[in-house]
C-alpha atoms as a printed R data frame, in Angstrom:
    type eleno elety resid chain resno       x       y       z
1   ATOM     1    CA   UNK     A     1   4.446 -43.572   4.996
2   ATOM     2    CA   UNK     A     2   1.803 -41.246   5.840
3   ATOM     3    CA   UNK     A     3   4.314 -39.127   7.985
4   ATOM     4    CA   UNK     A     4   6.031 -38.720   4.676
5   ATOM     5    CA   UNK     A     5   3.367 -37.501   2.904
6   ATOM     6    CA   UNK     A     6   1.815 -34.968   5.500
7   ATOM     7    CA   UNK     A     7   5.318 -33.520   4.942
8   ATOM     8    CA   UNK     A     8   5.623 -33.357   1.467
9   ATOM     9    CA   UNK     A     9   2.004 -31.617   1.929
10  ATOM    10    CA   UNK     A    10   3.108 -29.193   4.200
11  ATOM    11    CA   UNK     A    11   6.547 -28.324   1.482
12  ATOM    12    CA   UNK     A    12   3.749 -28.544  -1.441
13  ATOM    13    CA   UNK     A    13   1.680 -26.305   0.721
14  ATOM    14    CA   UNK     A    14   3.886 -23.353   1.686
15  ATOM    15    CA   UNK     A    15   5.767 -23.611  -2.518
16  ATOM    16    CA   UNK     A    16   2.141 -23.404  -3.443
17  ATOM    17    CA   UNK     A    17   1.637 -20.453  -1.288
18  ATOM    18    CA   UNK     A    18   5.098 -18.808  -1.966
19  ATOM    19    CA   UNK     A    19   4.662 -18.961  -5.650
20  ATOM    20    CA   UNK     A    20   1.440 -17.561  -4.917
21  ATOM    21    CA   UNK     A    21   2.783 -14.582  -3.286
22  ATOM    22    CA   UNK     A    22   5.475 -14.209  -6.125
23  ATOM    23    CA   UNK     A    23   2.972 -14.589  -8.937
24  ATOM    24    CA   UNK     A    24   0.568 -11.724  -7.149
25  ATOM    25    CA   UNK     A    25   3.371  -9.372  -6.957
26  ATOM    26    CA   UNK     A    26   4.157  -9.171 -10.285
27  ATOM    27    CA   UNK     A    27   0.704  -9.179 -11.546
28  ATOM    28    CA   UNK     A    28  -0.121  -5.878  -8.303
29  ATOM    29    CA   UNK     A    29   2.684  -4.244 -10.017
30  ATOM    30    CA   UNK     A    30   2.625  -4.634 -13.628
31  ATOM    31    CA   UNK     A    31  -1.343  -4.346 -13.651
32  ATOM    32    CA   UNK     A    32  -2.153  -2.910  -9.843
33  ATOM    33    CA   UNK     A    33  -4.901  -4.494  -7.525
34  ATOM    34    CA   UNK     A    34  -8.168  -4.153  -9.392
35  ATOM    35    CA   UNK     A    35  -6.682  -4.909 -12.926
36  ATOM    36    CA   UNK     A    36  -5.479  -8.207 -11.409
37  ATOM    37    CA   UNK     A    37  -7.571 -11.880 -11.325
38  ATOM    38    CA   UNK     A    38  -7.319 -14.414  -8.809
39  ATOM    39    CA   UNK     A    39  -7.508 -16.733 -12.316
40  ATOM    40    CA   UNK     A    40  -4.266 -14.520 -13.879
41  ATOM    41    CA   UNK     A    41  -2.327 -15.448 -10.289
42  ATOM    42    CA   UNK     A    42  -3.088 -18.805 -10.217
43  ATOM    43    CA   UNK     A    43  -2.180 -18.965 -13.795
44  ATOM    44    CA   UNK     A    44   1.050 -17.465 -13.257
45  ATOM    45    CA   UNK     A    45   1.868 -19.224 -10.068
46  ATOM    46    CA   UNK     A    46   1.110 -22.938 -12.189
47  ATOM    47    CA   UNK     A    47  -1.294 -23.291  -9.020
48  ATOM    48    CA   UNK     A    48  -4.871 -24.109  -8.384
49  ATOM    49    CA   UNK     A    49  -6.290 -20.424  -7.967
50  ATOM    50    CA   UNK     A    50  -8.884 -21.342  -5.215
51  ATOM    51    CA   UNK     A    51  -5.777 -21.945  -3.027
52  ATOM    52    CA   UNK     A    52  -5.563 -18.069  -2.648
53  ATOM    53    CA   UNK     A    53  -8.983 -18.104  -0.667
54  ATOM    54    CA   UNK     A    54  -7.635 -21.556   1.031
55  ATOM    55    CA   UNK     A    55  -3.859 -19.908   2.093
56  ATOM    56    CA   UNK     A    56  -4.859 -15.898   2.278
57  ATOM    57    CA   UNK     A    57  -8.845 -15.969   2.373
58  ATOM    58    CA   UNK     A    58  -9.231 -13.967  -0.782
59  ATOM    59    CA   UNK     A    59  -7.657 -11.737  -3.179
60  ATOM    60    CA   UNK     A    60  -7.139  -8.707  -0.598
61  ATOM    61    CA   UNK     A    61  -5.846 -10.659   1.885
62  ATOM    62    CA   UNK     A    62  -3.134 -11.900  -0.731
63  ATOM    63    CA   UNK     A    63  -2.277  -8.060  -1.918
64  ATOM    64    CA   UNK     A    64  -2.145  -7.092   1.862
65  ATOM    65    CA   UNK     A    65   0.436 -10.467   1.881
66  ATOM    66    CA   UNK     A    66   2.566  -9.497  -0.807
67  ATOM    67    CA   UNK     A    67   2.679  -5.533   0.289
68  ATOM    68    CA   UNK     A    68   4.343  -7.031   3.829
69  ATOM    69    CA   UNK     A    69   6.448  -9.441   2.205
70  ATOM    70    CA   UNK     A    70   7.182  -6.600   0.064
71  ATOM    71    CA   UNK     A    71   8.277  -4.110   2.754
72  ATOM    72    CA   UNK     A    72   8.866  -6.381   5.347
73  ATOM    73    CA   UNK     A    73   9.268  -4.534   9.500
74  ATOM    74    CA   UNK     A    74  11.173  -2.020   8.953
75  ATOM    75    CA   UNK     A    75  10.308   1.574   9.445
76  ATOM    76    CA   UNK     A    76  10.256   4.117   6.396
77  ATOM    77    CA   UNK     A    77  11.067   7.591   5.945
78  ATOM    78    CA   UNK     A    78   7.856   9.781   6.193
79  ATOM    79    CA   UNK     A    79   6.324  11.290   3.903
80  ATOM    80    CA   UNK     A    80   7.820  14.729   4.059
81  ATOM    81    CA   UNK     A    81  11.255  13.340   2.924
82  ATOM    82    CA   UNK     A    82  11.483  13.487  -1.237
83  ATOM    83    CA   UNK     A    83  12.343  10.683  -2.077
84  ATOM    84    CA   UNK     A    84   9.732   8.508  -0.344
85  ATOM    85    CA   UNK     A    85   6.577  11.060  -1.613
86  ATOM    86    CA   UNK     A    86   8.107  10.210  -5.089
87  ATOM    87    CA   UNK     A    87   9.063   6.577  -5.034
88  ATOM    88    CA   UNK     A    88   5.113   6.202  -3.091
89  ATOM    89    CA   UNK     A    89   3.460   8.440  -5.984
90  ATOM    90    CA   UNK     A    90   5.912   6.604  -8.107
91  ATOM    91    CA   UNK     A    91   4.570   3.275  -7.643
92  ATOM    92    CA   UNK     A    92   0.923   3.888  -7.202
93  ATOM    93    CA   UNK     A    93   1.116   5.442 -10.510
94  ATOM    94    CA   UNK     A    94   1.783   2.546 -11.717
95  ATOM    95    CA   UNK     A    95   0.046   0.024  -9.352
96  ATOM    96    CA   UNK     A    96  -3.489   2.037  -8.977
97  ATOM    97    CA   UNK     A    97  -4.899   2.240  -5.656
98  ATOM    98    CA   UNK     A    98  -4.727  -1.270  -3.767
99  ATOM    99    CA   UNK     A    99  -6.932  -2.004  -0.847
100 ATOM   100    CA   UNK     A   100  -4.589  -0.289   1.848
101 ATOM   101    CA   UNK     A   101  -5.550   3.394   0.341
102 ATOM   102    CA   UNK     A   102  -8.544   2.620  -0.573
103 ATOM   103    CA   UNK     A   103  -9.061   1.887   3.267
104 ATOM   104    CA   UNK     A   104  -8.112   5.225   4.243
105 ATOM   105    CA   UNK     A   105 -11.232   6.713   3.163
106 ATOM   106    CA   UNK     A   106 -13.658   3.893   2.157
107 ATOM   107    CA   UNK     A   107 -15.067   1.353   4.335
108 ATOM   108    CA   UNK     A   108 -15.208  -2.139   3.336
109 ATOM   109    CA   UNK     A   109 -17.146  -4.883   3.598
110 ATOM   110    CA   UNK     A   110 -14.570  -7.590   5.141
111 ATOM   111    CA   UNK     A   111 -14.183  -6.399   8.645
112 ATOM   112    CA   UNK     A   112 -10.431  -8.445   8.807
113 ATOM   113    CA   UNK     A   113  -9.537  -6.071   5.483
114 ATOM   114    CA   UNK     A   114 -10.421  -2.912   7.275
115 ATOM   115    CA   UNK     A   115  -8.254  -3.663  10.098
116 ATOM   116    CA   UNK     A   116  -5.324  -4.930   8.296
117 ATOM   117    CA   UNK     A   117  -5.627  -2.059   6.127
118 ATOM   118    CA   UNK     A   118  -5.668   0.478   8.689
119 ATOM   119    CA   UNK     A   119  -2.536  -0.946  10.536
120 ATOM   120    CA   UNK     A   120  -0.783  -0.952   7.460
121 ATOM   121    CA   UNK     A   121  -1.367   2.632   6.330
122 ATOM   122    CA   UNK     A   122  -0.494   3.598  10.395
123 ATOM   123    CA   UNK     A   123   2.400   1.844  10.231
124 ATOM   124    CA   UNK     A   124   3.719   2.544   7.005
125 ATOM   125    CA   UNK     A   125   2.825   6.373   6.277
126 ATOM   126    CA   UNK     A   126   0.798   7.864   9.658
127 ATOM   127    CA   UNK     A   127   3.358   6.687  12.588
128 ATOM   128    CA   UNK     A   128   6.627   7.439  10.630
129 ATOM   129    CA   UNK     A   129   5.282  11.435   9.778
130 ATOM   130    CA   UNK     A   130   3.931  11.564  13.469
131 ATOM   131    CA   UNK     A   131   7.036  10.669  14.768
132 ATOM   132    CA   UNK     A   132   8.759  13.170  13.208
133 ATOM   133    CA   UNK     A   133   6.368  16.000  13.641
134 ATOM   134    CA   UNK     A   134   7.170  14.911  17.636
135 ATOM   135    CA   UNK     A   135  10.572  15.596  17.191
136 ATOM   136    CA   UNK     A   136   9.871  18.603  15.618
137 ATOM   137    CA   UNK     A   137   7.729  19.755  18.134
138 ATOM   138    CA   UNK     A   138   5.010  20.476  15.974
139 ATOM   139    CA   UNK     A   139   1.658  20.995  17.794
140 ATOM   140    CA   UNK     A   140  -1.234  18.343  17.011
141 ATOM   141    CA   UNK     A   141   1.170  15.568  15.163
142 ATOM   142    CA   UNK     A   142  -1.148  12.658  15.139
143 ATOM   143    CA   UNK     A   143  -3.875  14.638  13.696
144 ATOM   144    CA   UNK     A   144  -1.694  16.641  11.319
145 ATOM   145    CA   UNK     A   145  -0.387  13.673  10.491
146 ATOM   146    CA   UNK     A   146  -3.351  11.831   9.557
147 ATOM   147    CA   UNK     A   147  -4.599  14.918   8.041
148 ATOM   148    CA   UNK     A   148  -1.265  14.586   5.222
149 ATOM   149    CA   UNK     A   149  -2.192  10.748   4.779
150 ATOM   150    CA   UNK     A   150  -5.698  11.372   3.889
151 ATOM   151    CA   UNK     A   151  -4.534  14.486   1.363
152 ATOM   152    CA   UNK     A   152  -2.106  11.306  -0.144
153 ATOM   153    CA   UNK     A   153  -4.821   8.856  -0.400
154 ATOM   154    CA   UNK     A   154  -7.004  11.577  -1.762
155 ATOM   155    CA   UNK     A   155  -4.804  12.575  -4.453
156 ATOM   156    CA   UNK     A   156  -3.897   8.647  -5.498
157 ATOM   157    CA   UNK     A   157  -7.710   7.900  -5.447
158 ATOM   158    CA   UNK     A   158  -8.844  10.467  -7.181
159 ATOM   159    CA   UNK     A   159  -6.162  10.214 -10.214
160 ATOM   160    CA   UNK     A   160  -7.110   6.670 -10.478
161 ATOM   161    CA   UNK     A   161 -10.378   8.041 -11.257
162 ATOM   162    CA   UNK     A   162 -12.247  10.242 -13.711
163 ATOM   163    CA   UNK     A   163 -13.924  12.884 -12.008
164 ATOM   164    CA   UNK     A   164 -10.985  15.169 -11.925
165 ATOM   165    CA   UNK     A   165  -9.328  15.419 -15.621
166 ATOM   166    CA   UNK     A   166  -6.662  17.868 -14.469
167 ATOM   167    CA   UNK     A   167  -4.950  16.402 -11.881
168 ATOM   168    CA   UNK     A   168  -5.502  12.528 -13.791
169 ATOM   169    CA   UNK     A   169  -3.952  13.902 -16.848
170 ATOM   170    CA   UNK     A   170  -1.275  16.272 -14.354
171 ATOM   171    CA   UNK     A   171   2.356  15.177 -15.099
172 ATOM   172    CA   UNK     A   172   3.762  13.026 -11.642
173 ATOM   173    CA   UNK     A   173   6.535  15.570 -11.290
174 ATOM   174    CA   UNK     A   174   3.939  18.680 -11.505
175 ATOM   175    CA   UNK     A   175   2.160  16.191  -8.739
176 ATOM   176    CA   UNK     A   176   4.589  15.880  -6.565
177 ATOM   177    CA   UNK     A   177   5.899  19.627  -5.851
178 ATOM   178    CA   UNK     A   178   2.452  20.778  -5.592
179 ATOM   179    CA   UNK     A   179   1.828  17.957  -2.984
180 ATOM   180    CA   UNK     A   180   4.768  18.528  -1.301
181 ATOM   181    CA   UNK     A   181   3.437  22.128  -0.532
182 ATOM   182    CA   UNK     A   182  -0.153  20.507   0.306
183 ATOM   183    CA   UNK     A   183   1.861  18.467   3.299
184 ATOM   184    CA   UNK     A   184   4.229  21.158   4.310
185 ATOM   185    CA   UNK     A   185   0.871  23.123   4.876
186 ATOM   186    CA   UNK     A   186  -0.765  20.351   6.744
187 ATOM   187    CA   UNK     A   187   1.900  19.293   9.157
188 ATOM   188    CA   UNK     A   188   3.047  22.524   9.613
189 ATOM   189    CA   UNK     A   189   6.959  21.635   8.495
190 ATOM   190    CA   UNK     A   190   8.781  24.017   7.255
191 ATOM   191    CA   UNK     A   191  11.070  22.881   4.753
192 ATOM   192    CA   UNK     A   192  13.555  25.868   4.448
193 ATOM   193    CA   UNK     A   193  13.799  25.592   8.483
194 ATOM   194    CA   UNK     A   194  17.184  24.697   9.728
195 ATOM   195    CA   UNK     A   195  17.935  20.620  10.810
């Protein structure tokens, strides 16, 4: 008997955690990360919302969770192809900032965060760009490369705040061409360039 009900643990435990997941989602993306309560996910998920810290170790573990089961291994387009700058400004429009940009240029306080962050934002938007600018031949493409991420992250953070009205109140499209330039500039691509 107590064989059966380890296992019906273990199924409570990973629906608990998957509706977990689900319920954090939604809430990241209709709200974004610091909008969102670790009370509003439990609510939503019909679970016990201490078992975020108990499953994911807190509420940035959990959006670092739900951005992997979210994009899952494989690679993305870089940043220098259009529809992946939109579809990124796109969404963190209407997400805010999470922890994964805000790693980029802040340092936090959870040591595990900071890491997981930083892989993240390599794997996701650094190594794809890098890789191309190798292909390219472009000269310094880890640091130019880094150097577009950090003008990304820049831009998100800083319309998320209120220190610069202009480009908080700036229409996304107006955003986007004029970033496109800023990363053509930085990684040295050349967009009228033949394939």
């Amino acid at each position: 008997m107590s064989e059966v009900r380890a296992g019906e643990r273990r199924r409570d435990a990973a629906r608990s955690r998957e509706l977990l997941l689900q319920a954090a989602a939604e809430l990241f993306d209709d709200r974004g990360f610091d909008r969102t309560t670790i009370r509003e996910i439990g609510e939503r998920a019909g679970v016990d919302p201490a078992l975020i810290a108990r499953y994911f170790g807190g509420k940035s573990q959990l959006y670092l969770a739900t951005v992997q089961a979210e994009h899952g291994t494989a690679t993305p387009a870089d940043l220098l192809d259009e529809e992946r700058l939109a579809g990124l400004l796109d969404r963190l429009a209407q997400r805010g900032p999470g922890p994964i940009f805000q790693s980029a240029v802040l340092p936090s306080d959870d040591p595990v965060i900071q890491d997981a962050g930083h892989a993240h934002l390599h794997r996701r938007l650094v190594d794809p760009l890098r890789e191309r600018l190798e292909r390219e031949g472009v000269d310094r493409p880890q640091l130019r490369a880094e150097l577009a991420v950090a003008a990304l992250a820049g831009v998100v953070l800083a319309r998320s705040g209120t220190s610069l009205p202009h480009l908080a109140a700036a229409d996304l499209t107006e955003i986007h061409a004029l970033l496109r330039d800023v990363l053509n500039a930085a990684t040295g691509h050349d967009p009228d360039a033949p394939a």
